[in-house]
C-alpha positions in Angstrom: -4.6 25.9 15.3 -7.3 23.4 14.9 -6.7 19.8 15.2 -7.5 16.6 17.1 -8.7 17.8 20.6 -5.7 17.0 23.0 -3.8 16.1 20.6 -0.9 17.1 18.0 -2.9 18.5 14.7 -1.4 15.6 12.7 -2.3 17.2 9.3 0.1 20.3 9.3 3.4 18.0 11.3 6.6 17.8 10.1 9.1 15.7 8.7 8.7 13.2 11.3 5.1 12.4 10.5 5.6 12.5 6.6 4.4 9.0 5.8 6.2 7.4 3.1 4.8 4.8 0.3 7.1 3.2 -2.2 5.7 0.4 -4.7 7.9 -1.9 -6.2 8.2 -4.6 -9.0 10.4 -7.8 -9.6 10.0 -11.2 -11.7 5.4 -10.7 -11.7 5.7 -9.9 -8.1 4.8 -6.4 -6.3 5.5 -4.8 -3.0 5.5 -2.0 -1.2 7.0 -0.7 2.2 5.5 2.6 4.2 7.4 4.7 6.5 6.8 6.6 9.4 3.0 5.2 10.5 3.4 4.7 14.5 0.6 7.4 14.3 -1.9 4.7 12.7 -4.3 1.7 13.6 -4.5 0.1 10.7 -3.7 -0.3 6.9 -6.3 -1.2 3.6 -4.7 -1.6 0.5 -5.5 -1.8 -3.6 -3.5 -2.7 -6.1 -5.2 -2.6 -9.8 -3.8 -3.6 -12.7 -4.5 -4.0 -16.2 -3.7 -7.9 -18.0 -4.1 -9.7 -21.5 -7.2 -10.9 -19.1 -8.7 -8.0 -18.3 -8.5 -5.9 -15.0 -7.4 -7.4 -11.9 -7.3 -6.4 -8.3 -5.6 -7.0 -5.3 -6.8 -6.0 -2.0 -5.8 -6.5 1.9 -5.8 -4.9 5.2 -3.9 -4.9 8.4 -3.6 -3.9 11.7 -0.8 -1.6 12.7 0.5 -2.2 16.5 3.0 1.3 17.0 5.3 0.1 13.9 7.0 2.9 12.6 6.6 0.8 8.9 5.1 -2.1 7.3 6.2 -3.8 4.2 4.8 -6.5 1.9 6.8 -8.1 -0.7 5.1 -11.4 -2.4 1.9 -9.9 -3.9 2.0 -12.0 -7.3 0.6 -10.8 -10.7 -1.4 -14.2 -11.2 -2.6 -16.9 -9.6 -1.2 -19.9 -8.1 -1.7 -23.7 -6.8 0.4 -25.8 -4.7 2.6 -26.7 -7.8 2.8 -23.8 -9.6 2.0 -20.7 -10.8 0.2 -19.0 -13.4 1.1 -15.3 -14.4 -0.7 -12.4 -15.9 0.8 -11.1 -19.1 0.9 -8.1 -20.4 1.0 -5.8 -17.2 2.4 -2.5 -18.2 1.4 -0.4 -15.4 0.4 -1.0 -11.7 -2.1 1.1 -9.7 -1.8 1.4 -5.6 -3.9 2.9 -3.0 -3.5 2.6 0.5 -5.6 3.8 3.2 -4.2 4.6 6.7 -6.7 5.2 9.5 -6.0 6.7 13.0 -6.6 9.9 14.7 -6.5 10.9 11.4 -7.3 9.0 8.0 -4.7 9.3 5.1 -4.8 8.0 1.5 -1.9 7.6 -0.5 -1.3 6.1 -4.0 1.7 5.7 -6.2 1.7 3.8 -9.6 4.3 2.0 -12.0 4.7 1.4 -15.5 6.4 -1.1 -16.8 
């Protein structure tokens, strides 16, 4: 079988590498959690989504140290100041895509409409 040279051929692995995304909504916040990425270095990540104001984008990275997953929970659907915050209106469905890179590089995506 062909693979990474010395190592385990990470694209045809089982269960134990299946690497889970799962987006989430609440109250103009989004989140998401991923499962099972000990085998990657780091995360990017894109969330579009479509307002009364037009498109908007939310974008980040990370570095992954061995954790086995990685969640984010506060990503708000406006903007905000030291007193309060504004939200977009009108959000009806969210777009992610999130970009593992390793040994390997994986792209996963997962949407929601509201």
């Amino acid at each position: 079988e062909k693979g990474t040279p010395g190592a385990e051929n990470l694209s045809q692995a089982g269960g134990a590498f299946v690497t889970q995304l799962k987006l989430f909504y609440a109250d103009h916040t989004v989140g998401f959690t991923l499962a099972n990425i000990s085998q990657f270095k780091e995360l990017q990540y894109r969330l579009i989504y479509d307002s009364d104001s037009g498109e908007q984008v939310i974008t980040g990275q990370t570095e992954l140290i061995g954790q086995a997953q990685w969640e984010i929970q506060d990503l708000i659907l406006g903007s905000c100041s030291t007193d309060s915050c504004v939200y977009h209106e009108g959000v009806t469905q969210i777009n992610l895509e999130v970009v593992l890179t390793g040994q390997v590089t994986r792209t996963l995506t997962e949407s929601l409409t509201l």
